[in-house]
DSSP file (Angstrom, degrees, kcal/mol; ACC not computed):
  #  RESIDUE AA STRUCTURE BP1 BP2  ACC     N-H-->O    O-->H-N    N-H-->O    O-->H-N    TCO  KAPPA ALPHA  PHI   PSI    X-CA   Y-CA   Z-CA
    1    1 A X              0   0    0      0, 0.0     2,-0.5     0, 0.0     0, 0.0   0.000 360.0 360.0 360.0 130.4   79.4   60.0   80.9
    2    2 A X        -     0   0    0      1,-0.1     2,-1.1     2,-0.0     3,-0.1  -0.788 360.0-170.1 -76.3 108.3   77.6   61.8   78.4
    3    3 A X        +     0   0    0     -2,-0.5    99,-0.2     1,-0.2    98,-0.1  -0.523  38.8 134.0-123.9  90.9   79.7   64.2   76.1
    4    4 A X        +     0   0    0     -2,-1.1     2,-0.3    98,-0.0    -1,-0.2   0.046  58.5  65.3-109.4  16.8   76.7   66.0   74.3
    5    5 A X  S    S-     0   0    0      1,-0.2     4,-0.1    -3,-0.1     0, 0.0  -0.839  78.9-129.6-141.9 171.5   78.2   69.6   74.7
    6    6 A X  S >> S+     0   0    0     -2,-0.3     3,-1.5     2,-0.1     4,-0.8   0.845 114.7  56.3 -87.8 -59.2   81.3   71.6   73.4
    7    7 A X  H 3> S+     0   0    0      1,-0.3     4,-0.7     2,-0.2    -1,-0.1   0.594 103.4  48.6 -42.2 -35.6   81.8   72.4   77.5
    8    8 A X  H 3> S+     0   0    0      2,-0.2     4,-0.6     3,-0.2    -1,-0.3   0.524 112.7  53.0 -92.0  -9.3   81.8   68.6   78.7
    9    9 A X  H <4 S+     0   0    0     -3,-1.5    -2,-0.2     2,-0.1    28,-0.1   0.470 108.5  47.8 -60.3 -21.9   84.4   68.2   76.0
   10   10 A X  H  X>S+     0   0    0     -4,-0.8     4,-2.5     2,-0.2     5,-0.5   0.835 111.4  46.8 -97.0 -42.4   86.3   70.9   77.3
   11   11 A X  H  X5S+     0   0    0     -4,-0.7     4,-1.4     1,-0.3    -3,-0.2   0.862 110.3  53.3 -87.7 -24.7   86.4   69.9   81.1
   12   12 A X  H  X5S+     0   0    0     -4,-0.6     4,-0.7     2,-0.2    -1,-0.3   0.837 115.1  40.1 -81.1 -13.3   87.3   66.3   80.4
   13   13 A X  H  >5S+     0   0    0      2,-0.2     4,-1.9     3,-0.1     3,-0.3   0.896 124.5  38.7 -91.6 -20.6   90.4   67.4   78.2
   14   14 A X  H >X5S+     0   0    0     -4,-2.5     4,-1.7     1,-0.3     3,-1.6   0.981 114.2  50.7 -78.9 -42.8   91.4   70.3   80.7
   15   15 A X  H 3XXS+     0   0    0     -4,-1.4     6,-2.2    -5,-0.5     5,-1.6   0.802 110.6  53.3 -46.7 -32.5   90.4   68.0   83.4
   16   16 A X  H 3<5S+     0   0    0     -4,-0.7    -1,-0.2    -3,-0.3    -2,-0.2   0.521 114.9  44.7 -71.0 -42.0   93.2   65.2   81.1
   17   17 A X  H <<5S+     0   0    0     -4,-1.9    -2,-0.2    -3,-1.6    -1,-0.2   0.779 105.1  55.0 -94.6 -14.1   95.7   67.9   81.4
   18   18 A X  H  <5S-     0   0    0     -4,-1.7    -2,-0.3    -5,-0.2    -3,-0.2   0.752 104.6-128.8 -73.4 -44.2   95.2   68.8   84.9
   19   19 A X  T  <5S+     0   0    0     -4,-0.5    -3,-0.2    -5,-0.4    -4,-0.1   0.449  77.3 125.3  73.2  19.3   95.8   65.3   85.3
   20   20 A X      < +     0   0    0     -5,-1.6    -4,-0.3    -6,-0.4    -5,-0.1   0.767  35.3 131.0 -83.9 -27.2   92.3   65.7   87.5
   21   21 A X        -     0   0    0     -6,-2.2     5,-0.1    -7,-0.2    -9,-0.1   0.004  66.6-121.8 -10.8 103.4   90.4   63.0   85.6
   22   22 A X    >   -     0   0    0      1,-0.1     3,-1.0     3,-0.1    40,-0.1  -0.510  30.2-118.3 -71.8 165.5   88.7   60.4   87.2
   23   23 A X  G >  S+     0   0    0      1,-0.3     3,-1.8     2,-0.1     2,-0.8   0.953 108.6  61.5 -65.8 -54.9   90.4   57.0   85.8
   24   24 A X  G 3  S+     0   0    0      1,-0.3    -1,-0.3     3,-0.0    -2,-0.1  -0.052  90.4  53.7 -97.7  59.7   86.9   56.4   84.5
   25   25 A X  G <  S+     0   0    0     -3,-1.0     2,-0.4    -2,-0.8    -1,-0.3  -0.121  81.0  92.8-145.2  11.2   86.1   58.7   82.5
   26   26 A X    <   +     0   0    0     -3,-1.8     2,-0.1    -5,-0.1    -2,-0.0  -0.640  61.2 141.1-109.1  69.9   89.1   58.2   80.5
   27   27 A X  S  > S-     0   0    0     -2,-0.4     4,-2.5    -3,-0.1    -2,-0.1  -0.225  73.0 -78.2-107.8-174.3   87.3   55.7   77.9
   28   28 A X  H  > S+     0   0    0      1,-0.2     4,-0.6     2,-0.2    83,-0.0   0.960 131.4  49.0 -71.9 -24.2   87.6   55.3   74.3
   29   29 A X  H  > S+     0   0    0      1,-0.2     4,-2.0     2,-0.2     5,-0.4   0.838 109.3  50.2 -65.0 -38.4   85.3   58.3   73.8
   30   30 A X  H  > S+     0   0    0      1,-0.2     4,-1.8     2,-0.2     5,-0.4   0.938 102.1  56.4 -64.7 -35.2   87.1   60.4   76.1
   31   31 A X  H  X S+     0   0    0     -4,-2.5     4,-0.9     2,-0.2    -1,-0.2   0.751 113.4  46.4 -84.1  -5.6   90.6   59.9   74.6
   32   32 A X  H  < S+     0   0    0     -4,-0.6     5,-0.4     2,-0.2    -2,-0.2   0.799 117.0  45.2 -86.2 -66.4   88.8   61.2   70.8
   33   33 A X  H  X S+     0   0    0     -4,-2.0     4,-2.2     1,-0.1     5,-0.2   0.942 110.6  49.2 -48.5 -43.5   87.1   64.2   72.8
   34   34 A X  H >X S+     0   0    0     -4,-1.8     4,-1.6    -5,-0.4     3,-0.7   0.890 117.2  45.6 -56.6 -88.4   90.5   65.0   74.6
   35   35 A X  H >X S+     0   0    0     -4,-0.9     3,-2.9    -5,-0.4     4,-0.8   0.524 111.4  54.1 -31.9 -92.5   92.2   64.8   70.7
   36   36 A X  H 3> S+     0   0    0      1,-0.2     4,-2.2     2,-0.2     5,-0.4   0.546 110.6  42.0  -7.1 -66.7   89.5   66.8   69.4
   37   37 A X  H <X>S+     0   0    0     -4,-2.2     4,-2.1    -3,-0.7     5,-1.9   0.893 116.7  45.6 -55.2 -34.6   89.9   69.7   71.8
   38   38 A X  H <<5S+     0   0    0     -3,-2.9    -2,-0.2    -4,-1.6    -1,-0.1   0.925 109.6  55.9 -97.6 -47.8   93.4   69.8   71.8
   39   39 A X  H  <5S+     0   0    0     -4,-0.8    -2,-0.2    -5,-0.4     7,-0.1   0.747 123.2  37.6  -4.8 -86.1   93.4   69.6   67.5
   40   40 A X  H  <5S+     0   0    0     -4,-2.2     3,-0.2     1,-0.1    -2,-0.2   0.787 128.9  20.2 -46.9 -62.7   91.4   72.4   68.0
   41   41 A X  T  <5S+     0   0    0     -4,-2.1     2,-1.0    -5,-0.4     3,-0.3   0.707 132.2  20.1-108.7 -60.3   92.2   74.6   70.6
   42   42 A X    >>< +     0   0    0     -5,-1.9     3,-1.2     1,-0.2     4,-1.0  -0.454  53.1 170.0-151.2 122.8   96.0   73.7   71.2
   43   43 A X  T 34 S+     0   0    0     -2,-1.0    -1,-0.2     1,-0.3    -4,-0.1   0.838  71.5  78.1 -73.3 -39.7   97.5   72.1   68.6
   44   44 A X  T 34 S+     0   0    0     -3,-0.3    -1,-0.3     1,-0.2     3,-0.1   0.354 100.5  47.1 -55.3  -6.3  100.9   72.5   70.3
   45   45 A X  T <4 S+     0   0    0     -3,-1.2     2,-1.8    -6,-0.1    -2,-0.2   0.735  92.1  75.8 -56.1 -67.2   99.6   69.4   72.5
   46   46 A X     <  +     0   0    0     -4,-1.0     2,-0.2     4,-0.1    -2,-0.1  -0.146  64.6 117.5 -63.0  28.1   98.4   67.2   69.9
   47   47 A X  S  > S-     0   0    0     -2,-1.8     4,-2.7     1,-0.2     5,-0.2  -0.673  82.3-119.1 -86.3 161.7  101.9   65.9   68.5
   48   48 A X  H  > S+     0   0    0     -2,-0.2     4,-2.4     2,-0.1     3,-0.2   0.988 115.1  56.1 -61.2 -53.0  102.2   62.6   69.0
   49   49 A X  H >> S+     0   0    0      1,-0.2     4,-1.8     2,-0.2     3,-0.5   0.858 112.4  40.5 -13.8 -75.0  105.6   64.0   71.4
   50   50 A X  H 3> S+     0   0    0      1,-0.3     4,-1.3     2,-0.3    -1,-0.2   0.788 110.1  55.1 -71.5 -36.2  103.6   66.1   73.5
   51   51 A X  H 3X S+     0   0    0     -4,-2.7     4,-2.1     1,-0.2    -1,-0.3   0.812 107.4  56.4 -83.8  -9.7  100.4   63.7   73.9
   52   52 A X  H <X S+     0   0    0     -4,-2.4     4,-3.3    -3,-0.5     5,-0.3   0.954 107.8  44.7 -41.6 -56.9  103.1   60.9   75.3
   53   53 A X  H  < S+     0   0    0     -4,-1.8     4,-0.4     1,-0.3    -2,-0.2   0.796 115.8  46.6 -96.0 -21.8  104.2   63.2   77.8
   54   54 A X  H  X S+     0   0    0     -4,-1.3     4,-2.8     2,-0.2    -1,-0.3   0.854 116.1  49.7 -89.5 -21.7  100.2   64.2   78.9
   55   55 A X  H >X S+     0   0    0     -4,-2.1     3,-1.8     1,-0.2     4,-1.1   0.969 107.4  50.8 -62.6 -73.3   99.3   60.5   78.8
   56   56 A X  H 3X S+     0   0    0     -4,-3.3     4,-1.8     1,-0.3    -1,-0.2   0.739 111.9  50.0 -57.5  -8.3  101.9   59.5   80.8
   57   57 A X  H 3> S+     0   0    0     -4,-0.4     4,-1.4    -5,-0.3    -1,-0.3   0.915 107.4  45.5 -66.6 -55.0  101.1   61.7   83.0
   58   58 A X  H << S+     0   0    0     -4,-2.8     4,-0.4    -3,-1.8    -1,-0.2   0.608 112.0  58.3 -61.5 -22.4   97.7   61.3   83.5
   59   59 A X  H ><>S+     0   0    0     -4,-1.1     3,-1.9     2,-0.2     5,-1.3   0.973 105.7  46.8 -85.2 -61.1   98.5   58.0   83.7
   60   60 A X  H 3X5S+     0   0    0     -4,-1.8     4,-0.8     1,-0.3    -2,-0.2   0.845 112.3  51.6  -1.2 -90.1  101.0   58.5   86.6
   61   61 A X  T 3<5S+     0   0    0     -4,-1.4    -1,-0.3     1,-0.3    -2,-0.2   0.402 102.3  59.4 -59.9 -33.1   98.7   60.4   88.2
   62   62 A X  T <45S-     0   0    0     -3,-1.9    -1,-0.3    -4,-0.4    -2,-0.2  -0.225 111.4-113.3 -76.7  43.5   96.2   57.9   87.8
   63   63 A X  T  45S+     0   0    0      1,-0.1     2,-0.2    -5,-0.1    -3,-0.2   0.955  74.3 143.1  20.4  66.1   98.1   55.1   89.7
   64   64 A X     << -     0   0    0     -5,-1.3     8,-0.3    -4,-0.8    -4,-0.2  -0.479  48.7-132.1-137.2  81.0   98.3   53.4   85.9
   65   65 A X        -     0   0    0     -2,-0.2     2,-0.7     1,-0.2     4,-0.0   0.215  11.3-142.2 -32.3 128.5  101.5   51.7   85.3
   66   66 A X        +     0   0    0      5,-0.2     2,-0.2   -10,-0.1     5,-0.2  -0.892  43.8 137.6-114.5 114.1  103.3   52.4   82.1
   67   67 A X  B >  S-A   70   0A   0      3,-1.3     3,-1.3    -2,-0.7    63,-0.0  -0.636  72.0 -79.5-150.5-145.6  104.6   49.7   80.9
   68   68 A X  T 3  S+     0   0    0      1,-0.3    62,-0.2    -2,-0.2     3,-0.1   0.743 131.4  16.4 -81.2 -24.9  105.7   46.9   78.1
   69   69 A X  T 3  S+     0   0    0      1,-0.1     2,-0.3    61,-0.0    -1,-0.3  -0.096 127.0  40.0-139.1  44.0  101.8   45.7   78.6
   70   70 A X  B <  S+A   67   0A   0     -3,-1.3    -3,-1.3     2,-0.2    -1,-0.1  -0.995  92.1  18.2-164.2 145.5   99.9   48.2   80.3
   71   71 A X  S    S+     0   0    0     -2,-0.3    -5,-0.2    -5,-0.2    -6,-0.1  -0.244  98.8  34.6  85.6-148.0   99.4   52.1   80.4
   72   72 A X        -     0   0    0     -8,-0.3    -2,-0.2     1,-0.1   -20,-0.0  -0.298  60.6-165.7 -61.2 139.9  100.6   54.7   77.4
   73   73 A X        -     0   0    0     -7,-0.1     2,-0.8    58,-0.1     3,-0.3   0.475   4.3-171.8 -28.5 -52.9  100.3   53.1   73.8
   74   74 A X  S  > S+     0   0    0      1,-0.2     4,-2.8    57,-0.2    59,-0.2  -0.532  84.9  47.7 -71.9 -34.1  102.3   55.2   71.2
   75   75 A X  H  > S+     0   0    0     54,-1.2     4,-1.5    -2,-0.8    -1,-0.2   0.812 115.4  46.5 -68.4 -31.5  101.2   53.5   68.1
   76   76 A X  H  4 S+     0   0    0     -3,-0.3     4,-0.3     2,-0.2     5,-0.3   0.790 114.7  47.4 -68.5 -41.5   97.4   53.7   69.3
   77   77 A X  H  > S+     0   0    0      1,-0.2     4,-1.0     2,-0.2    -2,-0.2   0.831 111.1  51.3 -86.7 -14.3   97.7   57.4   70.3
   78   78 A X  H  X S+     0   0    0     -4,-2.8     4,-1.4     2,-0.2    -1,-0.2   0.826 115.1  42.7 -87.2 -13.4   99.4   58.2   67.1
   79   79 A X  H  X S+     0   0    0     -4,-1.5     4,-1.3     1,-0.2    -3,-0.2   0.555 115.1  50.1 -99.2   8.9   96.5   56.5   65.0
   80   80 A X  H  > S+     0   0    0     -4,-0.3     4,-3.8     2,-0.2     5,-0.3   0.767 109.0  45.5 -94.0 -36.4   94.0   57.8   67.0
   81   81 A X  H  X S+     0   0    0     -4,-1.0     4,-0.8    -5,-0.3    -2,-0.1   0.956 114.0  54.2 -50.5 -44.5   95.2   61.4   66.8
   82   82 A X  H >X S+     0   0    0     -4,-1.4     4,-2.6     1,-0.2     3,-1.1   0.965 114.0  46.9 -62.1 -56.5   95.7   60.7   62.6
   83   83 A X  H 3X S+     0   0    0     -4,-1.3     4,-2.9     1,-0.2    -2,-0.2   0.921 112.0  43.8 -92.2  -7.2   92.2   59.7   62.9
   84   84 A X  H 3X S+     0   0    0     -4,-3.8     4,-0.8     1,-0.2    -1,-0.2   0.747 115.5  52.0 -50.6 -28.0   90.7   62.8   65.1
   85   85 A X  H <X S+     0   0    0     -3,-1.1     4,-0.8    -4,-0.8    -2,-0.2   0.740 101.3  58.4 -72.1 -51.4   92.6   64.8   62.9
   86   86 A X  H >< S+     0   0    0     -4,-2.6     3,-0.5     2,-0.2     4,-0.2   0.946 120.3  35.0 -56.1 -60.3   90.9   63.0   59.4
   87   87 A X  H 3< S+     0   0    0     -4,-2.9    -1,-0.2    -5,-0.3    -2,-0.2   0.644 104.3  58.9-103.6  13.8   87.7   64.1   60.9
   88   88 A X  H 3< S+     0   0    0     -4,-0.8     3,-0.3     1,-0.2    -1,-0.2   0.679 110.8  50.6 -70.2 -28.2   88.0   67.3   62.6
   89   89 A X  S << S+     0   0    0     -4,-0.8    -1,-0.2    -3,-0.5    -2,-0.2   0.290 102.0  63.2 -98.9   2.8   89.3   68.6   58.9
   90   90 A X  S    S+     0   0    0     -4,-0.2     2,-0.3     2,-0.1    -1,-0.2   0.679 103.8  68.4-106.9 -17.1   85.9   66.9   57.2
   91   91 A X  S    S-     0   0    0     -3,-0.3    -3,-0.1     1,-0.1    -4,-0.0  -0.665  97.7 -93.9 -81.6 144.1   84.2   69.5   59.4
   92   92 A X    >   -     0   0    0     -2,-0.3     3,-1.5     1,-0.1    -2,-0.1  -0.414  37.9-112.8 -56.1 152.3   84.0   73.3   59.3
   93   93 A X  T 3  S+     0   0    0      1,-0.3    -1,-0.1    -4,-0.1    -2,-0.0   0.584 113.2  37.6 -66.3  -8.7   86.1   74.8   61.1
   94   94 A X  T 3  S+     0   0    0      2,-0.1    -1,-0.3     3,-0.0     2,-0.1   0.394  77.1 130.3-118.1  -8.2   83.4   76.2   63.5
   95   95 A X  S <  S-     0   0    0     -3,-1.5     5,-0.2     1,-0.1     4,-0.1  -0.159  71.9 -98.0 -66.7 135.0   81.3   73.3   63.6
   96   96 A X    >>  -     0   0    0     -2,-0.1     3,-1.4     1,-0.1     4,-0.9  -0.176  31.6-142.5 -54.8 119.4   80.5   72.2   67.6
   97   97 A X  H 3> S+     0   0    0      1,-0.3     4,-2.8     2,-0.3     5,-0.1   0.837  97.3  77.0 -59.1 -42.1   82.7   69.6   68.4
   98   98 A X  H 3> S+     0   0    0      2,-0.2     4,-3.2     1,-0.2     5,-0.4   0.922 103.2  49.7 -42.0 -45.5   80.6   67.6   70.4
   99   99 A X  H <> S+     0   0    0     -3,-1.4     4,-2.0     1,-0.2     3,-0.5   0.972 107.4  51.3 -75.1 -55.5   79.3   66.7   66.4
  100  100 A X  H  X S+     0   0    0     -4,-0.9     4,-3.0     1,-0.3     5,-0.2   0.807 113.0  45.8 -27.6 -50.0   82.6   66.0   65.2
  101  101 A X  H  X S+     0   0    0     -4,-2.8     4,-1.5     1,-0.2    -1,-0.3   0.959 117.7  43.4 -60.8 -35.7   83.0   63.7   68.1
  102  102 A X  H  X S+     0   0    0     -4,-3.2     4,-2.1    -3,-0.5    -1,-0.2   0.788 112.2  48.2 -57.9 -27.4   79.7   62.2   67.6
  103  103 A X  H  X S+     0   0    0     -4,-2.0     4,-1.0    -5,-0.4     7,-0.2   0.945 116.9  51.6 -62.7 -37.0   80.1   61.9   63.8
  104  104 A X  H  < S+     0   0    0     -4,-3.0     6,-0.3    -5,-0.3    -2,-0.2   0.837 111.3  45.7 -56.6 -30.3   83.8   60.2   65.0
  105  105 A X  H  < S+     0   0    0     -4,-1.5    -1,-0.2    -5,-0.2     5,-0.2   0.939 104.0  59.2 -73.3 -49.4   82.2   57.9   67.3
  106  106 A X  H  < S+     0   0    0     -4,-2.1    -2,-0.2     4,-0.1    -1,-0.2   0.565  98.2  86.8 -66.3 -29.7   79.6   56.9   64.9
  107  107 A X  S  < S-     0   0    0     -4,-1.0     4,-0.2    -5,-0.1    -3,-0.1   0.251 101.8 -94.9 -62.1-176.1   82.6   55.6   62.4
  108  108 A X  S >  S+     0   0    0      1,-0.1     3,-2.4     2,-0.1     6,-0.2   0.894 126.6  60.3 -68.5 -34.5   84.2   52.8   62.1
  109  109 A X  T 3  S+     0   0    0      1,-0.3    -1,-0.1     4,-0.1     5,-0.1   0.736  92.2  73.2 -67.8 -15.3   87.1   54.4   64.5
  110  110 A X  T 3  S+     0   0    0     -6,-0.3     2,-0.4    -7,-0.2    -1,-0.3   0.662  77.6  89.6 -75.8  -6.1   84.2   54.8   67.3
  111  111 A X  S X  S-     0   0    0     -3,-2.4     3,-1.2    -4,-0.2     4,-0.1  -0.751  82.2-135.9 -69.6 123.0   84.4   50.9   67.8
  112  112 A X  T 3  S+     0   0    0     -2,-0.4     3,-0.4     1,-0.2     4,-0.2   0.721 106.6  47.7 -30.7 -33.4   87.4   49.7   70.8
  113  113 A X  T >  S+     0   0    0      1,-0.2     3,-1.9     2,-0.1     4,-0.3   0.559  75.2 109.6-104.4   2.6   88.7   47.0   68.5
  114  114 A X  T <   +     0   0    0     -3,-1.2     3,-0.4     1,-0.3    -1,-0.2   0.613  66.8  68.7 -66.6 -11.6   88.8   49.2   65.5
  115  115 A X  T >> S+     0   0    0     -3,-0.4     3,-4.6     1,-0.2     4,-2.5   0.947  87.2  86.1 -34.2 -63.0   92.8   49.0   65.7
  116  116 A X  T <4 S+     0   0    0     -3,-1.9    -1,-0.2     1,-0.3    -2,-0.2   0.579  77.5  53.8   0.8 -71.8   91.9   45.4   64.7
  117  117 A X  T 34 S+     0   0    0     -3,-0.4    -1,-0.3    -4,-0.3    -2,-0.1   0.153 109.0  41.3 -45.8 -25.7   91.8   45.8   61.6
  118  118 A X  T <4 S+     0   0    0     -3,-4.6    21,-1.7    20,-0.0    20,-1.7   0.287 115.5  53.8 -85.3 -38.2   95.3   47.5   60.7
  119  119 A X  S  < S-     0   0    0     -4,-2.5     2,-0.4    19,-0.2    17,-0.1  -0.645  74.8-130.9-100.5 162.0   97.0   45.4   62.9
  120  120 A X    >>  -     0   0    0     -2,-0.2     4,-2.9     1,-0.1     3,-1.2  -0.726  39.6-118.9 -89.1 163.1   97.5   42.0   63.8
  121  121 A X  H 3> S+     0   0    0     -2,-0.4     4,-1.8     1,-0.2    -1,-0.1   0.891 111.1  48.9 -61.9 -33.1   97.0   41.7   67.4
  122  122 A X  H 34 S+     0   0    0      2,-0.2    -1,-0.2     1,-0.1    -3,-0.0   0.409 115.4  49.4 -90.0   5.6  100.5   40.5   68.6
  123  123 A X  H X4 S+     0   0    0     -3,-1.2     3,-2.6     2,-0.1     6,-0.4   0.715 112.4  49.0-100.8 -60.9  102.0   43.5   66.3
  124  124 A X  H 3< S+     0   0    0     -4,-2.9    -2,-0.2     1,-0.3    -3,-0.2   0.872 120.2  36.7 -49.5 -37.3   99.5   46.0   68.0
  125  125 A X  T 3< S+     0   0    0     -4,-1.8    -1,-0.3    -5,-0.4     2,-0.2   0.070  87.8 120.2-113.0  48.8  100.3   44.9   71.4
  126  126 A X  S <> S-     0   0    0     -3,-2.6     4,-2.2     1,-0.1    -3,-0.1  -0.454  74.7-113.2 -92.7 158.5  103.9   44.2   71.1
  127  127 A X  H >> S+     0   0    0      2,-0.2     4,-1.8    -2,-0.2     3,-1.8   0.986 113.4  58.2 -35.0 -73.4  106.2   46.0   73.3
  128  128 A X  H 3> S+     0   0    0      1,-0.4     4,-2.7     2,-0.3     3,-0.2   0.873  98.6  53.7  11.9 -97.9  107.5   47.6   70.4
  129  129 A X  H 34 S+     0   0    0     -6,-0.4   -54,-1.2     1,-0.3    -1,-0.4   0.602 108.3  51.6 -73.1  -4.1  104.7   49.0   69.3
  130  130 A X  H << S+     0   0    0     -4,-2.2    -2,-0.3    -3,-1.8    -1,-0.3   0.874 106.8  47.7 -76.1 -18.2  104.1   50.6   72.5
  131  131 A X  H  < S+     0   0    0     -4,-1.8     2,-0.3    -3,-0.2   -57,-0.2   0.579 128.2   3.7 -54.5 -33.4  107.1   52.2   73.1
  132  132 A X  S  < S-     0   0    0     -4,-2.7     2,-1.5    -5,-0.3   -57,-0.4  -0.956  90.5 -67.6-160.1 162.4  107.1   53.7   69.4
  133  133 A X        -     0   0    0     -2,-0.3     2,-0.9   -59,-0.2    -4,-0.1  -0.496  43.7-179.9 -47.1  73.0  105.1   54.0   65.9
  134  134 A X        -     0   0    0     -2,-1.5     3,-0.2    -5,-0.3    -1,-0.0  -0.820  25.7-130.0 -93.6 115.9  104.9   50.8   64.3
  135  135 A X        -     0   0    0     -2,-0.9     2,-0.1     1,-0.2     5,-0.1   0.046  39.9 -71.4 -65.3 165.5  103.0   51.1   61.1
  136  136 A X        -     0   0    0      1,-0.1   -17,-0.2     3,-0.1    -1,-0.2  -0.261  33.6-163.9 -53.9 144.2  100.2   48.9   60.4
  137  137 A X  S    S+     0   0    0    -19,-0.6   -18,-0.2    -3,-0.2    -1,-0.1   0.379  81.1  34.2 -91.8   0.1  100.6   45.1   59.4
  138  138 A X  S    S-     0   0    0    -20,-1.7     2,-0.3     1,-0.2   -19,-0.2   0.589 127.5  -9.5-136.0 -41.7   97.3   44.2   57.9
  139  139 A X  S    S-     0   0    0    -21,-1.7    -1,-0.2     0, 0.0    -3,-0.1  -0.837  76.0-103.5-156.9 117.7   95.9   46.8   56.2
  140  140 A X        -     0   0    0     -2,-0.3   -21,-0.0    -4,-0.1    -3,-0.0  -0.230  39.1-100.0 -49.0 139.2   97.0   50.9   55.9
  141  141 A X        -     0   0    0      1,-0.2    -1,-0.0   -23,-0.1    -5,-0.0  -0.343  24.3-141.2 -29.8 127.4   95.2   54.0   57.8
  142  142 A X              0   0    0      1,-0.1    -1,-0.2    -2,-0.0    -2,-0.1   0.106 360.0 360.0 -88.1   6.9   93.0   55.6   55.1
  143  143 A X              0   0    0    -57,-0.0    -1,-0.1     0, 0.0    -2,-0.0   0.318 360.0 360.0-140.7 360.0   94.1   59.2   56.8
């Protein structure tokens, strides 16, 4: 899925809150366009709190067990949010999100492994650190 418009950015996150999502279309680009929109457009969503409770939901809803190795994240959705966040504020405020995402994608944080790289792997995927914020081990977030 292509997300080359402000509009297909907007129906995959309402679609994400709807919990109406198809399971694949919830990829690493979709969970930065989903932050992005709601950064933007409701902010009151985008705490780390609030996007727990729409992940697990969606996840639910997706028959997609959350559990000790599987399903919601917290440390992943709070350093993804930090870094949607880093580069929605490096844009104008008006700028078409669909560039934001692209610019986002385009980063180092548009690589899947780019966790990597702050974490060690058995830190990143510990229980732990899904259940809760567990700061990097390897190297700090630059935002």
């Amino acid at each position: 899925m292509a997300l080359s418009s402000d509009s297909d950015i907007e129906r995959l996150a309402l679609a994400m809150i709807a919990c109406t999502l198809p399971k694949a279309e919830w990829t690493h680009e979709g969970h930065f366009a989903a932050a992005l929109w709601l950064l933007r457009h409701r902010a009151h969503l985008a705490t780390p709190d609030a996007m727990r409770g729409l992940i697990l939901r969606y996840n639910d809803a997706t028959n997609t067990p959350n559990t000790d190795t599987c399903g919601y994240h917290h440390s992943i959705t709070v350093a993804s949010l930090r870094a949607a966040a880093h580069q929605l504020r490096r844009h104008a405020p008006d700028e078409p999100l669909h560039e934001v995402l692209a610019a986002l994608m385009s980063s180092p944080q548009g690589r899947s492994d780019w966790l990597l790289v702050r974490w060690n792997r058995e830190t990143l995927f510990s229980p732990a650190a899904r259940r809760d914020w567990v700061p990097p081990d390897r190297a700090p977030l630059p935002f």
